[in-house]
PAZAPA-4460 file (N, C-alpha, C; in steps of 0.05 Angstrom, whole numbers, plus 32768, in hexadecimal, padded with zeros to 4 digits):
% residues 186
    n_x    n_y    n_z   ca_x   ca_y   ca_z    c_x    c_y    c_z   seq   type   mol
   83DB   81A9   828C   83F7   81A5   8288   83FB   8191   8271     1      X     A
   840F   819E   8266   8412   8180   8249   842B   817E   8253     2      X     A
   842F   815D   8251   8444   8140   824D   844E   813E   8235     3      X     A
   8460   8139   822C   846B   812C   821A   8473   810A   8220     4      X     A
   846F   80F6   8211   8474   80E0   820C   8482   80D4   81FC     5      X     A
   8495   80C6   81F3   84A6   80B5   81E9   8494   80A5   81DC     6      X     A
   8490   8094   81C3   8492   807E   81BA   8476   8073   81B6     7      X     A
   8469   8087   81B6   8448   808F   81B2   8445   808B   8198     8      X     A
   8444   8073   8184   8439   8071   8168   8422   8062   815C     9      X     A
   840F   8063   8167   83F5   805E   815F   83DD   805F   8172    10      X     A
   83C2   805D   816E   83A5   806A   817B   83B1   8052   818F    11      X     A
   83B5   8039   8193   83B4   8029   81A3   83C5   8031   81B7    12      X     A
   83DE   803D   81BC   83F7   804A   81CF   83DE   8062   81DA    13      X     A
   83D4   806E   81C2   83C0   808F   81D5   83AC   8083   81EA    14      X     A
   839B   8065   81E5   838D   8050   81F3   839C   8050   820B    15      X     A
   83B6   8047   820D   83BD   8039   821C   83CE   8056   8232    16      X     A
   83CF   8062   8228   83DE   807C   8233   83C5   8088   8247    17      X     A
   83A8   8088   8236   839B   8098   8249   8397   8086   825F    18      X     A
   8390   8075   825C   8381   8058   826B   83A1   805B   8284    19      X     A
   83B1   805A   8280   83CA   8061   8297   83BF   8075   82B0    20      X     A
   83C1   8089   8297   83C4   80A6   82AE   83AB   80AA   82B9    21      X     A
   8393   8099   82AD   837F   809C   82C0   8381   8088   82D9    22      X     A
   838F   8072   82D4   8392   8057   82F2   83A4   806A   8301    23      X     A
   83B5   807B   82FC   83C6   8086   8309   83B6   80A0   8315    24      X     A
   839E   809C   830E   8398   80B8   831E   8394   80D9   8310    25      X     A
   839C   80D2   82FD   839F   80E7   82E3   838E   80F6   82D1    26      X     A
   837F   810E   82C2   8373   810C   82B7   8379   811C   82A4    27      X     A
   8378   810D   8287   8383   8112   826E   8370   811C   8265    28      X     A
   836F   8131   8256   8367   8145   8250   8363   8140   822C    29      X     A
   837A   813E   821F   837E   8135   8206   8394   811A   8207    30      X     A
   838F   8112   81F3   83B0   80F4   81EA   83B0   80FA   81D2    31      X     A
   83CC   8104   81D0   83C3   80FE   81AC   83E7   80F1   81AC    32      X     A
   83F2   80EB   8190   840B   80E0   818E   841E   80F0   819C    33      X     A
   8434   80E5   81B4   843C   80EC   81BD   8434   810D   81D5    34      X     A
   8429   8115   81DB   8424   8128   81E5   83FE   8129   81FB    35      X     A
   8402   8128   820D   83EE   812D   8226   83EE   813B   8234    36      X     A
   83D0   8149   822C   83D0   8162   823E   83B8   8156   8253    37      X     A
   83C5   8162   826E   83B4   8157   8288   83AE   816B   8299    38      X     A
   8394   816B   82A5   8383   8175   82B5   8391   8185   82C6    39      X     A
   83A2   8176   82D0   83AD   8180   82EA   83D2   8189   82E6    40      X     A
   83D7   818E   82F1   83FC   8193   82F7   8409   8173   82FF    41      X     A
   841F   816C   82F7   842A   8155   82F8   843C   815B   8319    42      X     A
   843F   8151   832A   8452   814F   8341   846D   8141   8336    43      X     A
   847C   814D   8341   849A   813B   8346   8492   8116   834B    44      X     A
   8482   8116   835B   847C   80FD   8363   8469   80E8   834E    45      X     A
   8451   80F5   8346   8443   80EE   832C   8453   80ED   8310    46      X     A
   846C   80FF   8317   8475   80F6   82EA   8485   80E0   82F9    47      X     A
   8497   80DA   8310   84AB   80BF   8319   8490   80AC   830E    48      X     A
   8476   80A5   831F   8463   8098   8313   845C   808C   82FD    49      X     A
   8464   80AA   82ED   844B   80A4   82CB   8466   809E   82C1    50      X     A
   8485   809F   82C9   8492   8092   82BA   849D   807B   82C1    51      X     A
   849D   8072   82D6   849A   8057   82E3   848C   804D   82CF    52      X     A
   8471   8053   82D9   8458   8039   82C2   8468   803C   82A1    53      X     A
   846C   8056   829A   8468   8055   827D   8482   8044   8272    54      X     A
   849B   8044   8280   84B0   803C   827A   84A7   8010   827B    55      X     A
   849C   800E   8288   848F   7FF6   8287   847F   7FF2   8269    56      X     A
   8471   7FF9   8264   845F   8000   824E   846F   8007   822C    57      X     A
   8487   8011   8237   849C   8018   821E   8495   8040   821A    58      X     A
   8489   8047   8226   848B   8064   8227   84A0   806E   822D    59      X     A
   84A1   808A   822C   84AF   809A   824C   84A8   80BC   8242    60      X     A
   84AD   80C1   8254   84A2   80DA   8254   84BA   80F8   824D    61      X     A
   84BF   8105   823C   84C9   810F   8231   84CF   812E   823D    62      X     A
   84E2   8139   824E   84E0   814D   825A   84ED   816A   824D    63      X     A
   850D   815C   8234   8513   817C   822C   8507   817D   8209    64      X     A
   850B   819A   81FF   84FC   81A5   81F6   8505   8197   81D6    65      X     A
   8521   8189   81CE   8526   8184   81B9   851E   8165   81B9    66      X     A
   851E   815B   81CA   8515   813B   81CB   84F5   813C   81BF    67      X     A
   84EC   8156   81CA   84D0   8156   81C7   84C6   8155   81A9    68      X     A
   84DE   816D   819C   84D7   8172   8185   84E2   8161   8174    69      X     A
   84F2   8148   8174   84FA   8134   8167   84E2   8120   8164    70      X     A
   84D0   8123   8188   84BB   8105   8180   84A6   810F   8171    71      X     A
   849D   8135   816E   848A   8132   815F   848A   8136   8140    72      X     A
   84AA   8137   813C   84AC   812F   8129   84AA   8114   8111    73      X     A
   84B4   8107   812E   84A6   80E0   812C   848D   80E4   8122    74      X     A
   8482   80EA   813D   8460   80DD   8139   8453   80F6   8121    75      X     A
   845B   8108   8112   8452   8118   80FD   8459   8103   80E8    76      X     A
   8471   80F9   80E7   8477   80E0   80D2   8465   80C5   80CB    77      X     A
   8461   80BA   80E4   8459   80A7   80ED   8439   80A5   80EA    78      X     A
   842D   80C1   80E7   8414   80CC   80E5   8410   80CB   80C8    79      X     A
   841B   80D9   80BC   841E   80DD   80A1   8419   80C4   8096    80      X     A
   842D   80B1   8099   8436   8091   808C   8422   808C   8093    81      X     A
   840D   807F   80AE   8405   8075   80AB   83EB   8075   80B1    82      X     A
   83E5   808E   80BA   83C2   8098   80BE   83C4   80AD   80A1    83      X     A
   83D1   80B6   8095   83C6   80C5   807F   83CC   80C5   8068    84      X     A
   83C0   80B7   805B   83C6   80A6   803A   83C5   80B5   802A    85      X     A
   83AD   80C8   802B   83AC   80E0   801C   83C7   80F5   8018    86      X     A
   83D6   80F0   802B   83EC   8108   8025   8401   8101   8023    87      X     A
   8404   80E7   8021   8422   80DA   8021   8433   80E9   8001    88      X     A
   8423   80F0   7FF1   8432   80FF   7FDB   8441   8116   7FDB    89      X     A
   842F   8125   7FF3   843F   813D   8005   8460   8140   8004    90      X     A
   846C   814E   7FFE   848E   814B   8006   8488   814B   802D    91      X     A
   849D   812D   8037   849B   812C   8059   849C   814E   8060    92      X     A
   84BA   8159   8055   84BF   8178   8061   84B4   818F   805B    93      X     A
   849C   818B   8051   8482   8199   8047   8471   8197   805E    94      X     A
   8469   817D   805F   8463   8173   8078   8462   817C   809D    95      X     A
   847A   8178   8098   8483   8179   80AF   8480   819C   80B8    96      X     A
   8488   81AB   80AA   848B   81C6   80AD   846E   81D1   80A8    97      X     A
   845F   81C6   80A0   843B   81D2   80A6   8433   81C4   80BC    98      X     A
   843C   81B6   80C9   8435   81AE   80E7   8447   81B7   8104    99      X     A
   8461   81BE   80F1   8477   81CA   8110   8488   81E0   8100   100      X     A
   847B   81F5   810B   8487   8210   80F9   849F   821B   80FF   101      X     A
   84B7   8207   80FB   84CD   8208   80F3   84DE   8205   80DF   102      X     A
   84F2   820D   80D3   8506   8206   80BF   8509   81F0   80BC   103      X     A
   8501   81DA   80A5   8504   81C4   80A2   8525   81B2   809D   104      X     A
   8533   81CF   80A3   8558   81C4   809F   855F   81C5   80BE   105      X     A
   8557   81D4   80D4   8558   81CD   80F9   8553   81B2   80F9   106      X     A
   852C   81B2   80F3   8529   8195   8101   8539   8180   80EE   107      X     A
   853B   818B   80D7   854B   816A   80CA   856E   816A   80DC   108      X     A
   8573   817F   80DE   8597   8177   80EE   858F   8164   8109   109      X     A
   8580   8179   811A   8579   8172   8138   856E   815B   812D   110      X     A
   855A   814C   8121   8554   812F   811C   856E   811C   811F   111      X     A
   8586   8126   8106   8598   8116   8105   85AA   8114   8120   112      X     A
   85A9   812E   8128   85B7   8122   813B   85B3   8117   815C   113      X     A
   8598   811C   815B   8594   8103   8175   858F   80ED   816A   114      X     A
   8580   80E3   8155   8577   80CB   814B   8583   80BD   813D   115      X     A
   85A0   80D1   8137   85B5   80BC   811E   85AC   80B5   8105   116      X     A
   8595   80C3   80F8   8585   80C0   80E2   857D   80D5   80D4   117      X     A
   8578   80D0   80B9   856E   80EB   80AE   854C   80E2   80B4   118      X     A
   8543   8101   80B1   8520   80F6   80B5   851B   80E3   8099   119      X     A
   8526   80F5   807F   8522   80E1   806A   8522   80C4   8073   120      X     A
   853E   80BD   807C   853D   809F   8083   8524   8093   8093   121      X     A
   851F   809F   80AE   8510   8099   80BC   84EF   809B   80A9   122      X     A
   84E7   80AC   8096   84D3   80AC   8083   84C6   8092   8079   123      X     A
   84E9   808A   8070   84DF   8072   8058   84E0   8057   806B   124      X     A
   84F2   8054   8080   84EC   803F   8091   84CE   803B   809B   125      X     A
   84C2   805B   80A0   84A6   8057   80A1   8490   8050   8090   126      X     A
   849A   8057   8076   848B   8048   8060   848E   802B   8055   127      X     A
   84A8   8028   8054   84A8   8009   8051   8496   7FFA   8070   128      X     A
   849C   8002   807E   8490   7FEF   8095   846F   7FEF   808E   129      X     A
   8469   8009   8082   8446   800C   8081   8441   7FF9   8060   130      X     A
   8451   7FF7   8057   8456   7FE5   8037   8454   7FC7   8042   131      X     A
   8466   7FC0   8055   8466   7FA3   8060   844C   7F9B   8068   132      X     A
   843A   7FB0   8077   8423   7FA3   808B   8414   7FA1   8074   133      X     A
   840F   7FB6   8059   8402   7FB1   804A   8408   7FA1   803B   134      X     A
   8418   7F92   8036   8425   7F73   802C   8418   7F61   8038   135      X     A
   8415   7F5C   804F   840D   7F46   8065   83ED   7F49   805E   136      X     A
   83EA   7F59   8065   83C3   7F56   805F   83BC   7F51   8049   137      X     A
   83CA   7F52   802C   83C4   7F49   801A   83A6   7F53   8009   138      X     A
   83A8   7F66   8016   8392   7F72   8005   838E   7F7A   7FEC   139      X     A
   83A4   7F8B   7FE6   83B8   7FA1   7FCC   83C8   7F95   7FC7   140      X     A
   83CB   7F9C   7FA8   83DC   7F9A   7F91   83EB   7FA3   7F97   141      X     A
   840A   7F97   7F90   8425   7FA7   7F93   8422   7FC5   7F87   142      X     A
   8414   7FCF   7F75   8413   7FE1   7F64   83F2   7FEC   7F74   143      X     A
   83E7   7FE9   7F82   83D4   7FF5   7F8F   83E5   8002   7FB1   144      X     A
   83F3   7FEF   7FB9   83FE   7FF8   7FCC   8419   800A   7FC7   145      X     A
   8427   8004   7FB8   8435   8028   7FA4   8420   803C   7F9B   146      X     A
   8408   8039   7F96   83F2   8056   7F96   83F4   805B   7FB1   147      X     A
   83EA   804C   7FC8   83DF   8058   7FDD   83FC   8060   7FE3   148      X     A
   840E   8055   7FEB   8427   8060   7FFA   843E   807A   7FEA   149      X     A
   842C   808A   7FDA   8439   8096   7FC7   8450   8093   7FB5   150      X     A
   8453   807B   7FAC   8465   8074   7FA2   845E   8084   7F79   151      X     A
   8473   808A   7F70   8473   808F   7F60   846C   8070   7F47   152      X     A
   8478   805C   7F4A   8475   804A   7F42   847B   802C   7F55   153      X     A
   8474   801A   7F48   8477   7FFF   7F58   8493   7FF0   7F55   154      X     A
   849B   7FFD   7F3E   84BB   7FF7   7F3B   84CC   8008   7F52   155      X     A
   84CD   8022   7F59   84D4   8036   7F6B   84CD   8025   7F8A   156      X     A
   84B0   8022   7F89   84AC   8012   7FA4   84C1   7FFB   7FA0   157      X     A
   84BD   7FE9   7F98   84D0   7FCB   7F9B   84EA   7FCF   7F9C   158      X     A
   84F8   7FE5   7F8F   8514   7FE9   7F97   851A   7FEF   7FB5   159      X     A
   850A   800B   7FC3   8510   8017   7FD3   8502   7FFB   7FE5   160      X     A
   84F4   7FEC   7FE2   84EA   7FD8   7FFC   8508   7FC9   7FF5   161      X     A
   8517   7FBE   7FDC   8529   7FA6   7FE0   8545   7FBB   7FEF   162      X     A
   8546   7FD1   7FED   8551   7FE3   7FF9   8554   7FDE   8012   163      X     A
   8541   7FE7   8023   8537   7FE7   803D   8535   7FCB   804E   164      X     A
   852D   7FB8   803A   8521   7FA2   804B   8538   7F89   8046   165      X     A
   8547   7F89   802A   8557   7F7A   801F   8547   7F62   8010   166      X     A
   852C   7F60   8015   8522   7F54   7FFD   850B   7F66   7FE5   167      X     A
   8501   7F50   7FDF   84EF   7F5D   7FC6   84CE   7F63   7FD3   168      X     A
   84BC   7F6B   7FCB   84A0   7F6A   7FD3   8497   7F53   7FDA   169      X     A
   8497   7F45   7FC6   848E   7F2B   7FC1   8499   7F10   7FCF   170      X     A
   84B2   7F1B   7FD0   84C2   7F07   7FE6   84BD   7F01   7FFE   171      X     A
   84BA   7F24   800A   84B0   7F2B   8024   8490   7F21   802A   172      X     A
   847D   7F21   801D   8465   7F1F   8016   8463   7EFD   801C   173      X     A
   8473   7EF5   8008   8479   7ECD   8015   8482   7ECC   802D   174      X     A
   8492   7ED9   803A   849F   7ECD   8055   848C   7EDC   8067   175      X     A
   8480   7EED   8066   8469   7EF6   807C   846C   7F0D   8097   176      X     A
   845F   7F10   809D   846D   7F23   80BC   8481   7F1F   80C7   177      X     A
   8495   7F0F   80C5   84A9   7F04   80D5   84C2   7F20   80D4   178      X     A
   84BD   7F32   80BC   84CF   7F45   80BA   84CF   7F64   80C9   179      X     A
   84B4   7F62   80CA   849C   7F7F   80D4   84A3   7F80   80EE   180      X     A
   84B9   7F96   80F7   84B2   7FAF   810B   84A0   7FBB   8116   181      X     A
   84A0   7FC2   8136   848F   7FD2   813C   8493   7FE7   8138   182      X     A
   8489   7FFE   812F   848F   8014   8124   8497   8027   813A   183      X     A
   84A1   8020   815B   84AB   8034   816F   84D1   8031   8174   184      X     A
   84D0   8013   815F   84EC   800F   815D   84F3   8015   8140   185      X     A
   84EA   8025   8131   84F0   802D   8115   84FB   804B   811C   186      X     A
***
């Protein structure tokens, strides 16, 4: 049986998701972002359970069919941004439509209208936020971290970050994490 999950954005949430449904008695089969498939059939009584715990945890468990296809459209985003560097040059709605073989003008309406957002928006909120953490570690060049994040240029990055964030790279870079989101409230 596959689950759907809410708010599933990174290996540490799939950690913490399986490690659940096994205390609960459960056996997960796969975790991957958002979505668990389990051994067995869920009871009326076991999903009250797994969403009890998960609603504690900041989960919840996702039952109709457009909610579904809104979060994996998240976590395809969210995947992209920040487990796959290599493709961030990709157009997102290129993207998105070689992984969920639908019309990329459906899911962008149905996006806007449960989420109040265009995916575009929700895109670049995900990139600036993956721009910030790479700010903080201080590893890369403003102009190394516009290569990796596909930025066409470092001038293009610093606008769309004073855009988004209301300051500059470098500004943000001095004042530190204090700005940085968890990426399940983006």
């Amino acid at each position: 049986m596959k689950i759907y999950i809410k708010n599933m954005v990174c290996d540490r949430c799939k950690m913490v998701v399986k490690s659940e449904l096994e205390q609960l008695g459960l056996h997960p089969v796969t975790v991957e972002l958002g979505e668990v498939e389990l051994k067995e059939e869920l009871s009326g009584e076991d999903k009250e359970r797994v969403n009890l715990r998960f609603g504690e945890l900041g989960f919840e468990l996702i039952d109709d069919k457009k909610s579904r296809l809104i979060e994996r459209v998240k976590n395809l985003v969210v995947e992209l941004v920040h487990y796959s560097a290599d493709q961030l040059n990709m157009n997102v709605s290129d993207y998105l439509t070689q992984h969920i073989p639908m019309e990329y003008k459906y899911l962008s309406n149905l996006f806007s209208e449960i989420e109040g957002t265009t995916i575009e928006k929700f895109y670049i909120s995900q990139r600036i936020e993956r721009v910030k953490e790479l700010l903080i570690y201080d590893e890369l060049s403003l102009s190394e971290i516009a290569d990796q994040m596909g930025y066409s240029s470092v001038a293009y990055l610093s606008t769309q970050f004073k855009k988004v964030v209301g300051l500059t790279p470098s500004r943000f870079k001095s004042i530190g994490d204090v700005k940085r989101k968890p990426l399940d409230l983006l």
